[in-house]
C-alpha positions as CSV (number, residue, x, y, z in Angstrom):
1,X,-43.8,-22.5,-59.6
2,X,-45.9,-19.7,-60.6
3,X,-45.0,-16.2,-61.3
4,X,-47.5,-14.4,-59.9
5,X,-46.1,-13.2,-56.4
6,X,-47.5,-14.5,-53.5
7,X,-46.6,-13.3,-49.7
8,X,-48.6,-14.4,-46.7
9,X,-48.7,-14.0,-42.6
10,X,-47.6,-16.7,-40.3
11,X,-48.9,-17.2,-37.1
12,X,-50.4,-19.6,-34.4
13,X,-53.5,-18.9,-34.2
14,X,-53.6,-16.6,-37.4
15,X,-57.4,-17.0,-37.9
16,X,-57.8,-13.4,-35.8
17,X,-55.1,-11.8,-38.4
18,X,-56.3,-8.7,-40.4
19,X,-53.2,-8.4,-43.0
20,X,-55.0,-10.4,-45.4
21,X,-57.8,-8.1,-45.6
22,X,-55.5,-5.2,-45.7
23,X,-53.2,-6.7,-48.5
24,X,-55.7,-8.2,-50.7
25,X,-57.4,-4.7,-50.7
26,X,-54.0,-2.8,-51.6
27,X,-53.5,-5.5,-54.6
28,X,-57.0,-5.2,-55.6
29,X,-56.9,-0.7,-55.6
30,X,-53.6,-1.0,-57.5
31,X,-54.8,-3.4,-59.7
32,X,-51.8,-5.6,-58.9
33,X,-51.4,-9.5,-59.8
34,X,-51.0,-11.3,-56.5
35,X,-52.0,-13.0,-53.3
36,X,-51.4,-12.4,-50.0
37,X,-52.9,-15.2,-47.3
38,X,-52.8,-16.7,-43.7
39,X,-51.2,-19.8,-42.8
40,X,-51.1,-21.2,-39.6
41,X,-47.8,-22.4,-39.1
42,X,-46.5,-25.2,-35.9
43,X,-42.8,-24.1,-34.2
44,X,-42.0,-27.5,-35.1
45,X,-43.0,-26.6,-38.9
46,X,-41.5,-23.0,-39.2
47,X,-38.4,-23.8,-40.6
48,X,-39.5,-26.2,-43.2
49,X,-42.1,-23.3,-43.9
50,X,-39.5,-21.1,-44.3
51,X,-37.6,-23.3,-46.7
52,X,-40.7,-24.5,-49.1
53,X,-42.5,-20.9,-49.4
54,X,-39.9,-19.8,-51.7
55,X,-40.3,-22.1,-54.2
56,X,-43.8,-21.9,-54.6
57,X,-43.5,-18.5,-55.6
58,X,-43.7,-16.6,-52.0
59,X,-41.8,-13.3,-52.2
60,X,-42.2,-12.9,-48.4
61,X,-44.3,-12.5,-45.3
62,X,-45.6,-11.1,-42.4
63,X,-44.8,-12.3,-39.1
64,X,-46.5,-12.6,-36.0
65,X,-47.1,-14.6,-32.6
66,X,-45.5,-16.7,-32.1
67,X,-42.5,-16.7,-34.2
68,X,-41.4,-13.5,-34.3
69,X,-38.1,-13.9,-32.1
70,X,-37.6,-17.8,-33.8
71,X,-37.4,-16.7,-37.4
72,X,-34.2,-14.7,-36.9
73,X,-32.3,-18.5,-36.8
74,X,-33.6,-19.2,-40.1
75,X,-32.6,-15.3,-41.5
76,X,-29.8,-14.6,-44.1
77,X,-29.9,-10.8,-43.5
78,X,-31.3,-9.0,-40.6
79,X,-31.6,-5.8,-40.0
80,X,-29.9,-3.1,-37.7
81,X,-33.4,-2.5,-35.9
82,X,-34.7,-6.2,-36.2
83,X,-31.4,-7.2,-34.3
84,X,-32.2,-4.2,-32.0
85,X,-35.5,-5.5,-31.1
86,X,-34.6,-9.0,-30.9
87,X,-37.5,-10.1,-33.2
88,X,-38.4,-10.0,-36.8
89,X,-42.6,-9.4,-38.3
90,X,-41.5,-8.7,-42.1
91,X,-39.4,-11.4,-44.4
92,X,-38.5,-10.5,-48.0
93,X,-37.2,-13.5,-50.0
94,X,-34.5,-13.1,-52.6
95,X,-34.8,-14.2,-56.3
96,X,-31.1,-16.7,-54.8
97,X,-33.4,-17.5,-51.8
98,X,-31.9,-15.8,-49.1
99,X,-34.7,-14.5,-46.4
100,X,-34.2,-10.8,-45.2
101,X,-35.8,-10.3,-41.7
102,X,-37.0,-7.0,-41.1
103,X,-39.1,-5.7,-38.0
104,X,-41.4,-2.5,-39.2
105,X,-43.8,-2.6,-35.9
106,X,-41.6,0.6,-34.9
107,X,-42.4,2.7,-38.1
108,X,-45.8,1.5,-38.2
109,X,-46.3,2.9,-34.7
110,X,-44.6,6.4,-36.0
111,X,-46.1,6.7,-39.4
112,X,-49.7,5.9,-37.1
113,X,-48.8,8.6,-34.5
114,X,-47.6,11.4,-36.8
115,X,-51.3,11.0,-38.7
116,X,-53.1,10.6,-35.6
117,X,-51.4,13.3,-33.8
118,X,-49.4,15.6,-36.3
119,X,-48.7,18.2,-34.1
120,X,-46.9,15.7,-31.6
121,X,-43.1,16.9,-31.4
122,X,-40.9,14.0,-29.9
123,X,-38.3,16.4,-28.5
124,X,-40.9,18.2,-26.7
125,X,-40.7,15.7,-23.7
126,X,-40.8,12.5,-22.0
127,X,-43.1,9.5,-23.3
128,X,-44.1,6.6,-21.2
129,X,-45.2,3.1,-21.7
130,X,-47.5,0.7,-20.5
131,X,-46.2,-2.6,-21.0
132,X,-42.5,-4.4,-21.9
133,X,-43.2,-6.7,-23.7
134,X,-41.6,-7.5,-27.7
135,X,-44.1,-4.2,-29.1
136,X,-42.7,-2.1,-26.1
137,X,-39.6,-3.2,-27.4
138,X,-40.1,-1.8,-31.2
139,X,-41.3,1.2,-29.7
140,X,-38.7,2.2,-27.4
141,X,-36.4,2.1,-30.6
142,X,-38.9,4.3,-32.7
143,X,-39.3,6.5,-30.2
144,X,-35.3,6.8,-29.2
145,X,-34.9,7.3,-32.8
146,X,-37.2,10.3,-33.4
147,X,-35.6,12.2,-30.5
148,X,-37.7,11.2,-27.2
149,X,-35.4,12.6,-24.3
150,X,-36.3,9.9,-21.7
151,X,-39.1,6.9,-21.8
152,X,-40.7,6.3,-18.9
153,X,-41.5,2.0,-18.5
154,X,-44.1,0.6,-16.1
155,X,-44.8,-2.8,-16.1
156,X,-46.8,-5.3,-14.2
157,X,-43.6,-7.4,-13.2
158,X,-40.7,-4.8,-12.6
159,X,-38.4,-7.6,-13.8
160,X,-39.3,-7.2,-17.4
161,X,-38.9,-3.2,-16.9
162,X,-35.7,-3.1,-15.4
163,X,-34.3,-5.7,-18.4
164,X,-35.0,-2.9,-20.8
165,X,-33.5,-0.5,-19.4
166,X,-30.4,-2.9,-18.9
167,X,-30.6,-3.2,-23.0
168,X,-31.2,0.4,-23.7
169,X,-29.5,2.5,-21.0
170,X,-29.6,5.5,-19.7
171,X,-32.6,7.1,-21.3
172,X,-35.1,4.5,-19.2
173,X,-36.9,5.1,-16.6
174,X,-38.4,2.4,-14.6
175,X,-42.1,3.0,-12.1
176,X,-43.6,0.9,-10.5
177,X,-46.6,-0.4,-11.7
178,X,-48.4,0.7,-8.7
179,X,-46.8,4.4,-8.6
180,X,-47.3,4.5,-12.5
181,X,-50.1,7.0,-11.7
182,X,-47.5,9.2,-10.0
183,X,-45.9,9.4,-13.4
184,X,-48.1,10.7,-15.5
185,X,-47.9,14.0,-15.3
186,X,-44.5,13.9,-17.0
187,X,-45.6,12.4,-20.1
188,X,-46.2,14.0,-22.9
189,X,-47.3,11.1,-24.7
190,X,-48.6,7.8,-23.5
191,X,-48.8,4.0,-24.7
192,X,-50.6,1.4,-23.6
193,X,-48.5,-2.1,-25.4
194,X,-50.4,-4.1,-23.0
195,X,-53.2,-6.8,-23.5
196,X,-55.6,-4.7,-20.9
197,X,-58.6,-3.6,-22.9
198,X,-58.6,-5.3,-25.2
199,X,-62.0,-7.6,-26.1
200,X,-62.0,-10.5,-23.9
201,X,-59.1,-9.6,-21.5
202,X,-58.7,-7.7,-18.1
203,X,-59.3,-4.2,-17.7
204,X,-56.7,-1.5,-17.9
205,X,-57.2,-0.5,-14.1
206,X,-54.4,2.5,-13.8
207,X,-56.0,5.8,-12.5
208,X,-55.2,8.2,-15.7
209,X,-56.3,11.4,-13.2
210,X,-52.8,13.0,-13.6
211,X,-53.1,12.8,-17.7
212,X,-52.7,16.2,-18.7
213,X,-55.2,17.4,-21.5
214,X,-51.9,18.1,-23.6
215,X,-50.5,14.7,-23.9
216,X,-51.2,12.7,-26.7
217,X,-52.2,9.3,-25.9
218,X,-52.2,6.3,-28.3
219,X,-52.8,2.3,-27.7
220,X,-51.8,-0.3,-29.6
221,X,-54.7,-2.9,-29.4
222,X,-57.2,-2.6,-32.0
223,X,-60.4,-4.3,-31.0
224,X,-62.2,-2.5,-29.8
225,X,-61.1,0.4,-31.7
226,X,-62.0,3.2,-28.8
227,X,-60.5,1.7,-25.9
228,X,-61.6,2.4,-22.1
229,X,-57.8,3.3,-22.0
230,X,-58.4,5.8,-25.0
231,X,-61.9,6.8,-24.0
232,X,-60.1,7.9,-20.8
233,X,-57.6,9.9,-22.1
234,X,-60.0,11.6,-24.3
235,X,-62.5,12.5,-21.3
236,X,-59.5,14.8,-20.1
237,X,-58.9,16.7,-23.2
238,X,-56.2,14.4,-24.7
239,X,-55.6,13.4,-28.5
240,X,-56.4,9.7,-28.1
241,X,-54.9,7.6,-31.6
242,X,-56.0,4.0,-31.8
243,X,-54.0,1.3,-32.5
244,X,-55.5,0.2,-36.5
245,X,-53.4,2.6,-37.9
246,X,-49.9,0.9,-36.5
247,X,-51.1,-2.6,-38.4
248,X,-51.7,-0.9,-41.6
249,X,-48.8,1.5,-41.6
250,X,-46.1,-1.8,-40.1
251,X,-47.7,-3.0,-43.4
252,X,-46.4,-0.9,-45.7
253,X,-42.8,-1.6,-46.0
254,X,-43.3,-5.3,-47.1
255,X,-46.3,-4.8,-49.4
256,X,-43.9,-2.2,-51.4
257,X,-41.2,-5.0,-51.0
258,X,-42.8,-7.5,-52.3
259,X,-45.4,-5.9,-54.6
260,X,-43.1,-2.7,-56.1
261,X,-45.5,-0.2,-55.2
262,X,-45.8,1.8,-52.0
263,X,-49.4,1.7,-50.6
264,X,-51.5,4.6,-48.8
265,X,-52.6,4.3,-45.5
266,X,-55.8,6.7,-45.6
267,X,-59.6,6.4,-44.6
268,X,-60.4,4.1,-47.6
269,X,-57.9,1.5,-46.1
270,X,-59.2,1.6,-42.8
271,X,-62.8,1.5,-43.8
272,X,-62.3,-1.6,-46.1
273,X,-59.9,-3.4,-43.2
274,X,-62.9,-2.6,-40.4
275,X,-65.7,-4.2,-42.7
C-alpha cells in the first residue's frame, strides 16, 4: 500500500470525464503528493471496486454515470442531501474503511451560479427547469435551500415531472413540455439539465421568445461551452452561465476531502481544464 493519496472517478464510459484534468492540475498548483485517475468500472464490478480501492491507498472518488444511485448500497455514511437526491457523485474513505457518500452536484451548481451571475438573488422569484432527471434532482434541493419560492419543472415525459413534485411538495410546479414556453415569463432564472445541445445530440427546440432580458439563464452541459440554449438567452439581454463551472466547483468538496486543502475555482482552472 502506498502513502501517497490516491482518489479517482468511476464511470462507464469514463474516457469523456474531465475530473482528471481538473484534479491533477489542483495537485500540481498546490504542489501536492498525489494522483487522481479514471477507471472504468462494470455494475457487476462496482462493489468489489469499492472494497479493493481502499487498500491500495485510494482516499476516495468521484462518481458518475452510471453508478451514482448504486453506490449508496455499498455506503457506510450518507449524507442528508445525498439521501435527498437519491444518488451519491463524491465518496471519502475512512482511515477504518468506512465509505462516506456525499452528492456535491447541488453546491457545484450554486458556487457556479453565484460567480457567473453574482447579482442573482434566489428569493427574488421563481426558477424553472428543463429537465427531471438525477441533476434536476440536485438542483431542485440547492435551489430549495437557497430560498427559491417555487420551481417551475418541464419535462419531455410529464411522468418524471409530476414524480418530483410527489417527492418535494408543494413548491413544484409542473408545465407541460409543450406549454413550457408559456412559462417563461415567470422565471427569473432558467436551467436547461437536459441532454439537448449538447455535441452530438438533439436540439433544444423550446421557443425562449418569452425570456425576459432580466433572467439569468444557466445550462448544465459543457460541450460546447456556449450553447444554442445559452446563445439564445443571451440574444435577448440575458446573463447566460455555462455549465464548466458546475464540474469544477462539484469538485471542490472532495479534492479538500481528500487532499486537505481547499482549491480555487478561477480563470486559471478553467483555462487549464478547456486545453
Amino acid at each position: 500500500m502506498t502513502n501517497t493519496p490516491r482518489a479517482c472517478v468511476i464511470g462507464n464510459p469514463i474516457s469523456h470525464s474531465l475530473s482528471p484534468k481538473l484534479h491533477s492540475y489542483w495537485l500540481d498548483r498546490y504542489g501536492i503528493e498525489g494522483a487522481y485517475t479514471a477507471l472504468e468500472v462494470s455494475e457487476q464490478d462496482l462493489g468489489k471496486t469499492l472494497r479493493e480501492l481502499p487498500n491500495q491507498g485510494f482516499v476516495g472518488m468521484n462518481v458518475t454515470l452510471p453508478h451514482k444511485i448504486a453506490v449508496l448500497e455499498f455506503a457506510d455514511k450518507i449524507t442528508d442531501r445525498a439521501t435527498l437526491i437519491g444518488a451519491a457523485n463524491t465518496l471519502t474513505f475512512t482511515e477504518d474503511g468506512r465509505i462516506f457518500a456525499d452528492n456535491t452536484d447541488g453546491y457545484g451548481f450554486i458556487s457556479n451560479l453565484r460567480q457567473g451571475a453574482p447579482d442573482w438573488d434566489p428569493k427574488s422569484g421563481s426558477a424553472m427547469i428543463f429537465g427531471a432527471g438525477g441533476a434536476a434532482r440536485a438542483i431542485i434541493v440547492a435551489l430549495a435551500d437557497a430560498g427559491v419560492p417555487e420551481i417551475i419543472i418541464s419535462n419531455r415525459t410529464r411522468a418524471k415531472a409530476e414524480a418530483l413534485r410527489a417527492d418535494f411538495g408543494a413548491r413544484i410546479r409542473v408545465v407541460d413540455w409543450v406549454r413550457a414556453d408559456t412559462a417563461l415569463a415567470d422565471a427569473h432564472l432558467l436551467v436547461n439539465t437536459t441532454s439537448l445541445g449538447m455535441k452530438g445530440a438533439a436540439d433544444f427546440k423550446v421557443s425562449l421568445d418569452a425570456l425576459r432580458p432580466e433572467t439569468v439563464v444557466t445550462d448544465i452541459v459543457y460541450n460546447p461551452l456556449r450553447t444554442p440554449f445559452l446563445k439564445a438567452a443571451e440574444a435577448v439581454g440575458c446573463t447566460a452561465v455555462d455549465g464548466l463551472g458546475m464540474l469544477l466547483h462539484q469538485g471542490v468538496p472532495g479534492f479538500e476531502r481528500w487532499f486537505g486543502r481547499r482549491p480555487e475555482v478561477d480563470e486559471a482552472t478553467r483555462r487549464a481544464v478547456l486545453a
